[in-house]
One Martini backbone bead per residue (centre of mass of N, CA, C, O) as a GRO file, in nm:
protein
   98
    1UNK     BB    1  -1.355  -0.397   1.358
    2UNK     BB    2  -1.560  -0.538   1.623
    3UNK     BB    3  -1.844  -0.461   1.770
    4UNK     BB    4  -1.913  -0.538   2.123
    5UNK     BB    5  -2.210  -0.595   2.308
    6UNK     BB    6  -2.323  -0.618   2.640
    7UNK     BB    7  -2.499  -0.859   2.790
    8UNK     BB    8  -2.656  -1.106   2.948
    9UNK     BB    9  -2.631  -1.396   3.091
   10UNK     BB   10  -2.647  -1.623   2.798
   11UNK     BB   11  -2.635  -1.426   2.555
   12UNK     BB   12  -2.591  -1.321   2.280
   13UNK     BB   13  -2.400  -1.105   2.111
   14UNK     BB   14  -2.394  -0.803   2.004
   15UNK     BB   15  -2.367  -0.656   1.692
   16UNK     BB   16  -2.247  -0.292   1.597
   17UNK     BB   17  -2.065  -0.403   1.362
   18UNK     BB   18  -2.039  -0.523   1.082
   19UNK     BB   19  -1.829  -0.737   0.872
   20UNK     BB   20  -1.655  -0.724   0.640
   21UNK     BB   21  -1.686  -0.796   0.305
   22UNK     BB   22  -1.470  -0.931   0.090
   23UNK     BB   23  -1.332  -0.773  -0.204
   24UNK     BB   24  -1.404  -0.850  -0.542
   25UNK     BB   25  -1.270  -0.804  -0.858
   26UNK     BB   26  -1.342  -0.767  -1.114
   27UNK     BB   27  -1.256  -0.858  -1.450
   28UNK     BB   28  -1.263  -0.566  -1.577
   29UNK     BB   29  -1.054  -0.414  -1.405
   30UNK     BB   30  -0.816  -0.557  -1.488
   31UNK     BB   31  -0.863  -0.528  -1.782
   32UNK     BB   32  -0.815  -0.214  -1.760
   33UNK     BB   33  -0.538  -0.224  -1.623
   34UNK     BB   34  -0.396  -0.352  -1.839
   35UNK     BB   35  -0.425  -0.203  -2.064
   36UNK     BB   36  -0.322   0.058  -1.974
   37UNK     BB   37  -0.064  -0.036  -1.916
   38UNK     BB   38   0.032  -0.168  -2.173
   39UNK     BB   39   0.016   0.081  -2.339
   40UNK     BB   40   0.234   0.263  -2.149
   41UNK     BB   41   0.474   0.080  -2.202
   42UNK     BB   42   0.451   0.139  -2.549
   43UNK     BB   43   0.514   0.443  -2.509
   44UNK     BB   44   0.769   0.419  -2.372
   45UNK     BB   45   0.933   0.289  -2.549
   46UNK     BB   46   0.865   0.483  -2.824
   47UNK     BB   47   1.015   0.695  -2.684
   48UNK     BB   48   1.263   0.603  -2.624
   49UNK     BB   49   1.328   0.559  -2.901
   50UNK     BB   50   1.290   0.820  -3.029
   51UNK     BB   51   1.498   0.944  -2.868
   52UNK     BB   52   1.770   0.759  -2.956
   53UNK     BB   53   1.673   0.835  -3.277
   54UNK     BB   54   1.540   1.096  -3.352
   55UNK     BB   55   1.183   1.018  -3.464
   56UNK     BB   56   0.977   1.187  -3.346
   57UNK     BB   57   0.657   1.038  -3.317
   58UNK     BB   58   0.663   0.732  -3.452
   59UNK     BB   59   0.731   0.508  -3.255
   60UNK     BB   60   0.497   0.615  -3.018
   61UNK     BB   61   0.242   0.539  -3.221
   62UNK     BB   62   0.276   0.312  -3.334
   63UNK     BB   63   0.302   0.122  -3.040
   64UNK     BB   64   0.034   0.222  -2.952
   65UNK     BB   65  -0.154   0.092  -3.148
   66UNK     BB   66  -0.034  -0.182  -3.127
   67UNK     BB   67  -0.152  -0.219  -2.863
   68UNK     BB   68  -0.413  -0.182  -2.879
   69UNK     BB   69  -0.504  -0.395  -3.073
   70UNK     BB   70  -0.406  -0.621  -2.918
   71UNK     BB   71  -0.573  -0.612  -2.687
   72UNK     BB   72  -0.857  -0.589  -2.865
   73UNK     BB   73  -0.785  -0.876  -2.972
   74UNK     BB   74  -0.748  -1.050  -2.667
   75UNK     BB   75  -1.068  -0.944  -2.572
   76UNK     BB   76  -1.189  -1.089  -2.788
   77UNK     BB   77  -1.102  -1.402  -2.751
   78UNK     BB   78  -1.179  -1.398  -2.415
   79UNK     BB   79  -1.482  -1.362  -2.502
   80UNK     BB   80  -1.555  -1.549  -2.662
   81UNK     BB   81  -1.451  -1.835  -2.507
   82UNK     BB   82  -1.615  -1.781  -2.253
   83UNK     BB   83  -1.918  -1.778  -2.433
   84UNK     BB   84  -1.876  -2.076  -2.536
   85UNK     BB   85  -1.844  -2.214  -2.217
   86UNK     BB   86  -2.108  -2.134  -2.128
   87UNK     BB   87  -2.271  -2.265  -2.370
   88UNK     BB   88  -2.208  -2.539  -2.295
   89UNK     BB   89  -2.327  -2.551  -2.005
   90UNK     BB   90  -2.609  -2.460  -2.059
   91UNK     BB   91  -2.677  -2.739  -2.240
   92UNK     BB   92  -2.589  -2.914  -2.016
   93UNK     BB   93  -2.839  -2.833  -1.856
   94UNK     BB   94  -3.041  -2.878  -2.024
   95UNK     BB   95  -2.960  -3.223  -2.093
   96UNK     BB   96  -2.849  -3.278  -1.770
   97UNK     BB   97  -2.596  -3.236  -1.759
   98UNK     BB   98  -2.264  -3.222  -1.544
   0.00000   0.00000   0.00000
């Protein structure tokens, strides 16, 4: 909510608390939060399977590291993709186009 003082006739009125500025996510956090649902579900299948098969813990370890390095290995190459992408644009200012 914005608070507005009354001026006198024909004056803009005074701001008394600036409006806030909608905050945008880093891409950070969406990834750190992927990761961990990600870990997460995969450590529930994991216990999941292994109460179902009587097997504990060998499914949960397994599917947990499973995820961890899938993970890990999709955020190597989205950001090699994306440091490629930047020097490539890089370069095209440098050499003038656009």
């Amino acid at each position: 909510m914005l608070a507005v003082a009354a001026t006198h006739k024909g004056a803009p009125p005074v701001k008394l608390i600036p409006k806030p500025k909608p905050v945008a996510l880093d891409s950070g956090v969406s990834q750190g939060a992927e990761l961990a649902v990600g870990i997460l579900v995969f450590f529930l299948i994991g216990l999941g399977v292994d109460t179902w098969l009587g097997t504990t813990p060998g499914f949960m370890i397994g599917l947990t590291i499973f995820a961890v390095v899938g993970n890990f290995v999709r955020m190597y190459y989205s950001y090699t993709s994306a440091m490629r992408h930047l020097e490539e644009e890089r370069a095209a200012q440098a050499r003038g186009d656009k």
